[in-house]
N, C-alpha and C positions, 0 to 999 in steps of 0.2 A: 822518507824523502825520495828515494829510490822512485818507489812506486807514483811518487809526483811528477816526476823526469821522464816520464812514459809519453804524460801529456804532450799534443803536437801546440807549438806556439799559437797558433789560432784558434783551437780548442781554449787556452788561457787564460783570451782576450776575450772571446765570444761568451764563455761561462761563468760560473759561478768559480770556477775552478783560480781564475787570477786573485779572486779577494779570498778567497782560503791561502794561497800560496804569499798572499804579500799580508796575511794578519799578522799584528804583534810589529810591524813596521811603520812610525811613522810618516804616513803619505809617500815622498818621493824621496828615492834611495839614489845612491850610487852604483853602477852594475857590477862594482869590485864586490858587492855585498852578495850577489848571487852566483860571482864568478867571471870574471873579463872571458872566458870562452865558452860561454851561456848566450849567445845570442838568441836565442830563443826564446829567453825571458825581456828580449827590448821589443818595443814597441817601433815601427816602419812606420816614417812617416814619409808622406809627399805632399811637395810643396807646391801646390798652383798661383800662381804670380808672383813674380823675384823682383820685384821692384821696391819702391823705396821703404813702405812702410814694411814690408815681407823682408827685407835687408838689412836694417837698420832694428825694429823692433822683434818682429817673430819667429824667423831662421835663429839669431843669436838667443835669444830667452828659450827656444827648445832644445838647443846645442848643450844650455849647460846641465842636462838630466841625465846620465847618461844611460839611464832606463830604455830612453829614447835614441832614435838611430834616421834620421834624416837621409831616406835612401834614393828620393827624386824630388827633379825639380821639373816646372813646365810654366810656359809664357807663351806666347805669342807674337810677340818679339824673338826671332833666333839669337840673335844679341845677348841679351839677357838671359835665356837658358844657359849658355856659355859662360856666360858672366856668373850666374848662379850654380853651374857645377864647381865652379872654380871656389866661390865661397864657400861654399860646404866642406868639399875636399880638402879646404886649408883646415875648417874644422877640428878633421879627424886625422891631420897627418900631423904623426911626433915624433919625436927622436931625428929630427931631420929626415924622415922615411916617408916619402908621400904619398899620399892614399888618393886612388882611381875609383871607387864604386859606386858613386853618384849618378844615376841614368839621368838623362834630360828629354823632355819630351816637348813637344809644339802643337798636341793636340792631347786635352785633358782627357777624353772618351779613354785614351792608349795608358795613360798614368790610371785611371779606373781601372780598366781591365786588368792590371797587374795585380794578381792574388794575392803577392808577396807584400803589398803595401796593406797597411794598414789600420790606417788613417792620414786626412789629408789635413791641412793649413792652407786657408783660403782665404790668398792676402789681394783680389783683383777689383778691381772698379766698381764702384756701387751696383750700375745696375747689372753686374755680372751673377753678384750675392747669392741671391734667392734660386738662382737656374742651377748654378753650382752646388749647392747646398744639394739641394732637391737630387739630384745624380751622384751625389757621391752618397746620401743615406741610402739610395735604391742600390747602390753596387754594393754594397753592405760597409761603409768605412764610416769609422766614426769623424766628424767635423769638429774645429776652431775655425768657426768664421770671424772675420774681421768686421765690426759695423760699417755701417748701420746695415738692419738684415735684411731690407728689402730694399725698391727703386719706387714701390707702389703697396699701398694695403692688402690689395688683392693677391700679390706675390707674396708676402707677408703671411698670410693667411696660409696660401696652399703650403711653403713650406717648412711652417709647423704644423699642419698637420701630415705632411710627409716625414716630419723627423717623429713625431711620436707614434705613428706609424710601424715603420722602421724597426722603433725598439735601438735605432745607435746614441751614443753617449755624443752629446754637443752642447760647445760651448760658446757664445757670443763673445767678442773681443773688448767689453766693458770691462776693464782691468780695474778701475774704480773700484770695483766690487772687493779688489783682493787690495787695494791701498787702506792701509790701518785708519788715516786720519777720516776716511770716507764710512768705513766702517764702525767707525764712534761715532761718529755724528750721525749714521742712521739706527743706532741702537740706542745713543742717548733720549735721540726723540721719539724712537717707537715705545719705550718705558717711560714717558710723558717727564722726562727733565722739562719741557717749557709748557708743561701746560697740555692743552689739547690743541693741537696746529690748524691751523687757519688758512696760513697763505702761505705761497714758496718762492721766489724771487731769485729764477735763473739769468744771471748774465754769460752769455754770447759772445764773441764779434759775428760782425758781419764781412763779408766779404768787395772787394773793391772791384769796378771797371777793369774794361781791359782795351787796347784800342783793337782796330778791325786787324783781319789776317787772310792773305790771301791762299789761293789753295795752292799746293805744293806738293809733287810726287810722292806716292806712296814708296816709302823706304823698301828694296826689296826681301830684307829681313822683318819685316812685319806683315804679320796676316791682318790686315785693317777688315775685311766684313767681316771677320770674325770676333774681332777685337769690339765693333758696333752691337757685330751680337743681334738681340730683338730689337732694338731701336733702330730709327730711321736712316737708311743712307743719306749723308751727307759728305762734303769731299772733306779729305785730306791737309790738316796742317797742323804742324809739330804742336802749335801754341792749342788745340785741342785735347793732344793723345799726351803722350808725356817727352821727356827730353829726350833726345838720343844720344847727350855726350855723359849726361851723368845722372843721379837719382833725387835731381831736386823736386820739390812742389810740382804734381802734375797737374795744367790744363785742365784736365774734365773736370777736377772738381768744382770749377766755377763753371760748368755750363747743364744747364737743368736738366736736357738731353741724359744725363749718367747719375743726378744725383741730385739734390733742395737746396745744395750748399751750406751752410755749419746748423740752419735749424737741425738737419740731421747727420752732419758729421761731427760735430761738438755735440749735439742738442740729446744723441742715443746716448751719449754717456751723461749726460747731466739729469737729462729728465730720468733715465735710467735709477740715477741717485734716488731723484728727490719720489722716484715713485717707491723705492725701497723705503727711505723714512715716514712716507705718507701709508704705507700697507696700502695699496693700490697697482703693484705689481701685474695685478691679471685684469686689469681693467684699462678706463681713459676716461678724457673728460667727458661732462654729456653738453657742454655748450663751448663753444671758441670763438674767437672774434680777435682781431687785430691790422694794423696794417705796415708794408713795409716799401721802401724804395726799392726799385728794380734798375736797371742802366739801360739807356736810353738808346745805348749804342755797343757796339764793339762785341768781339768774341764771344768775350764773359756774358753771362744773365743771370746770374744765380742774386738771392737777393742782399741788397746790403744793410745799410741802418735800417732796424723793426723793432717792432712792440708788438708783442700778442699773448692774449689770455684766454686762460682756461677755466670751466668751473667744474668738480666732480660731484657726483651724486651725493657726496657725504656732507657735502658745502663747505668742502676746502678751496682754493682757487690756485693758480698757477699763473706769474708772470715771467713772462722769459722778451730780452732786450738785452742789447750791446749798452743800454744806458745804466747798467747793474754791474756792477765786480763778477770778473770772469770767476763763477763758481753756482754755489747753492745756499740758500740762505731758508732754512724752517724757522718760522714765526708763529708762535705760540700764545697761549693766554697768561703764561707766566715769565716768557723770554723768547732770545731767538738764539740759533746755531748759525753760522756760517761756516762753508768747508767748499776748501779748492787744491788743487793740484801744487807740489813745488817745485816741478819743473815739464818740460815740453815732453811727452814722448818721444820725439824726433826733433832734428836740430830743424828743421823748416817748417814746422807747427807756427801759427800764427802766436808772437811775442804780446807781450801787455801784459802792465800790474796784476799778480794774482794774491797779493797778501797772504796773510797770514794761514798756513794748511789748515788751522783750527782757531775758531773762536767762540766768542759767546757771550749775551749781554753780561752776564755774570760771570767769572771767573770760576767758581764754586761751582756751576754744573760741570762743567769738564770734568773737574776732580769726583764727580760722583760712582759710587761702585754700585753694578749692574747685580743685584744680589743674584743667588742661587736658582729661585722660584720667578724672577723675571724673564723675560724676552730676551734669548742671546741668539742673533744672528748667526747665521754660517759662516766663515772666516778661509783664508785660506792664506800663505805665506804670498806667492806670488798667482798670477793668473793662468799662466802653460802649465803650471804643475800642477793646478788641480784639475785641470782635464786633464792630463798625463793620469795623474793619480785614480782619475773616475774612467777613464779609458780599461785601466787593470781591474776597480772594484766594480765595472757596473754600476755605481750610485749615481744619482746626478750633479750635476753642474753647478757651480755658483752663479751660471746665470744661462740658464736652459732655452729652448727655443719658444716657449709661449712667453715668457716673460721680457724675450727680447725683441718679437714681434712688435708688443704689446708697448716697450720703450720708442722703437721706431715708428706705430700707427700714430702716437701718441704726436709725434715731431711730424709726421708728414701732413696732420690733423691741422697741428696751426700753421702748415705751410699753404695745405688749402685756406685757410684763412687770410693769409695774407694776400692771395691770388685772387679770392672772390671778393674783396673787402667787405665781405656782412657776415652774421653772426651766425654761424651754425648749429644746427643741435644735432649730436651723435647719440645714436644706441648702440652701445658697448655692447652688450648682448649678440645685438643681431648683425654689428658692424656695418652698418647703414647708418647715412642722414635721413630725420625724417620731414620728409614732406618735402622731399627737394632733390630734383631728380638731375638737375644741372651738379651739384655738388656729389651727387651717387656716380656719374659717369668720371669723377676725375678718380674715381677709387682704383679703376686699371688703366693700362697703354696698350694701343694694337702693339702686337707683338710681331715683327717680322720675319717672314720665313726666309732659311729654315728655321732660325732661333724659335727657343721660347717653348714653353710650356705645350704639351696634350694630354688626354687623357692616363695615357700611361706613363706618364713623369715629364723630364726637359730633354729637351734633345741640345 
């Protein structure tokens, strides 16, 4: 053991050397286990965007490892970084003894360049995702991105092949993947409990109107162009960016400008699902068509009430609508599964019936055992811990970067569908429409300087 102790902590990380040192453990330990004055063996993380979902869901679910050590936070809001060193610091201070060692930063490039981090939590705005991503596997740190992974296919694209690239360990924020009752219903139907599956029936909501909003002074603790990023300038107001008195529901998620609205912010984790029980994970559909309401007015545009489907190569099909139970539903030659969430990840998540976490025409497939010599999915207790845990072994993800591309191309796929109203047909392969060059051009966004992608990574 000695001669293990030589190793420098990023040495650890970066080799083969953390999954020799943590075998025979496991997954995710306590750091009393290797020594409370082992710092060396925790894992640095920073956290870029302290806002609601980064506060409420992924700052607390990394806090409780204490493998891990939460050493920066960064926003663009100076607010908020204040606010987020203070949450963290509450973290780690005990005894009534309060703990200062949180850095805060206001420019993500400055949290990059710090050696000492390493690895970041990337909790910021859709179309932040993909730029973010993409710089932080170039600086060498390993990613938990938050979905959905891109703003666009084409963002999508470049940065999974920047993270496989790379060689860093990353993980998409489908926590589904690590909820048991999601993980039985896609292991029941991959070992054919209903048959050979047919059809999938995701229910949605959709998103409401908003009324109009006038423009209003840029707050001087927020960097608004940068906050825009690659996308277009436009002015200034609260009901856009997010709140400034506290961390409810922000703004942009209803406005198309930063994101598709729940096609792809509900829609990455659900089709996510059902592409896990469909084994379709590295694919999409080859035809889509649907249509949906848009709002006619005000702030908001993202869409509301829809219907849109999909057909796969295999001649499975895929419907997804607010008119279905918020969840997933595999439908079979022998039965069906239903499976959903039992409760919000965040208390400002959109509310409505989500029944029962598990069902099934029959009572009796639930109860059935996955023998030995069948299909057992990868599993994992919670979601931070198995990327914590693949951070130390180098293994992969329970849900890596081509597979989570592949969930998001999937949603922004029938979102061009509901934009174009007619029927598409995609080559998964070549990720191109074919024979239709009006639907090939909604695959990227100009990107505004300086933001956004070059040759050499995102700036």
């Amino acid at each position: 053991m000695a001669e293990k102790q030589k190793l420098s902590r990023r040495s650890i990380l970066k080799t083969g050397a953390g999954a020799a040192i943590t075998a025979g453990f496991p997954t995710i330990v306590p750091s009393s286990v290797f020594g409370q004055t082992a710092p060396s063996n925790r894992i640095n993380v920073g956290a870029i965007g302290v806002g609601r979902i980064s506060r409420t869901h992924d700052l607390p679910a990394i806090r409780k490892y204490e493998l891990a050590r939460i050493m920066a936070v960064c926003d663009l809001d100076a607010n908020r970084v204040e606010q987020g060193k203070t949450l963290v610091n509450g973290f780690y201070s005990t005894g009534g003894k309060p703990y200062d060692g949180v850095k805060g930063y206001r420019d993500y490039h400055e949290l990059l360049a710090n050696k000492d981090v390493d690895a970041v939590v990337i909790s910021t705005p859709d179309h932040q995702h993909a730029v973010l991503a993409v710089n932080a596997v170039r600086a060498g740190k390993d990613v938990y991105l938050q979905k959905p992974a891109s703003l666009t296919i084409a963002e999508g694209r470049y940065m999974s092949d920047a993270v496989r690239a790379s060689k860093r360990v990353f993980q998409i924020g489908s926590q589904q993947r690590s909820w048991k009752q999601f993980h039985r219903a896609c292991e029941l139907v991959r070992n054919g409990r209903i048959g050979d599956v047919q059809h999938v029936e995701i229910g949605l909501p959709g998103d409401p109107s908003g009324p109009e909003a006038r423009e209003t002074p840029v707050p001087p603790n927020l960097n608004y162009d940068a906050w825009l990023g690659t996308t277009p300038q436009v002015y200034y107001t609260e009901m856009r960016v997010h709140p400034q008195k506290d961390f409810d529901r922000p703004g942009w998620l209803r406005c198309e400008q930063f994101g598709a609205g729940m096609i792809t912010g509900w829609g990455a984790h659900h089709v996510d699902t059902a592409h896990w029980g469909m084994n379709t994970e590295l694919t999409g559909p080859v035809e889509i068509w649907g249509t949906a309401e848009f709002p006619t007015h005000g702030l908001w545009n993202v869409h509301g009430k829809f219907k849109t489907e999909g057909r796969y190569a295999n001649g499975m099909s895929m419907s997804i609508s607010g008119d279905y139970p918020n969840g997933i539903k595999f439908i079979g030659t022998k039965g069906w599964i239903f499976v959903t969430r039992e409760q919000n990840v965040t208390a400002s998540d959109p509310g409505g019936p989500m029944g029962k976490p598990l069902e099934a025409s029959d009572a009796k497939i639930l109860d059935s055992v996955i023998g030995p010599n069948e299909i057992h999915l990868a599993t994992a207790d919670e979601h931070h811990a198995n990327w914590l845990d693949c951070v130390r072994s180098r293994r992969e993800t329970l849900a890596p970067a081509e597979i989570a591309h592949r969930a998001c191309s999937t949603c922004l796929l029938h979102h061009m569908a509901m934009k174009t109203k007619r029927k598409l047909y995609w080559d998964p392969m070549k990720e191109r429409f074919k024979n239709d060059d009006d639907a090939n051009a909604m695959l990227s966004r100009p990107q505004r300087a300086p933001y956004g992608f070059n040759k050499t990574g995102a700036v």
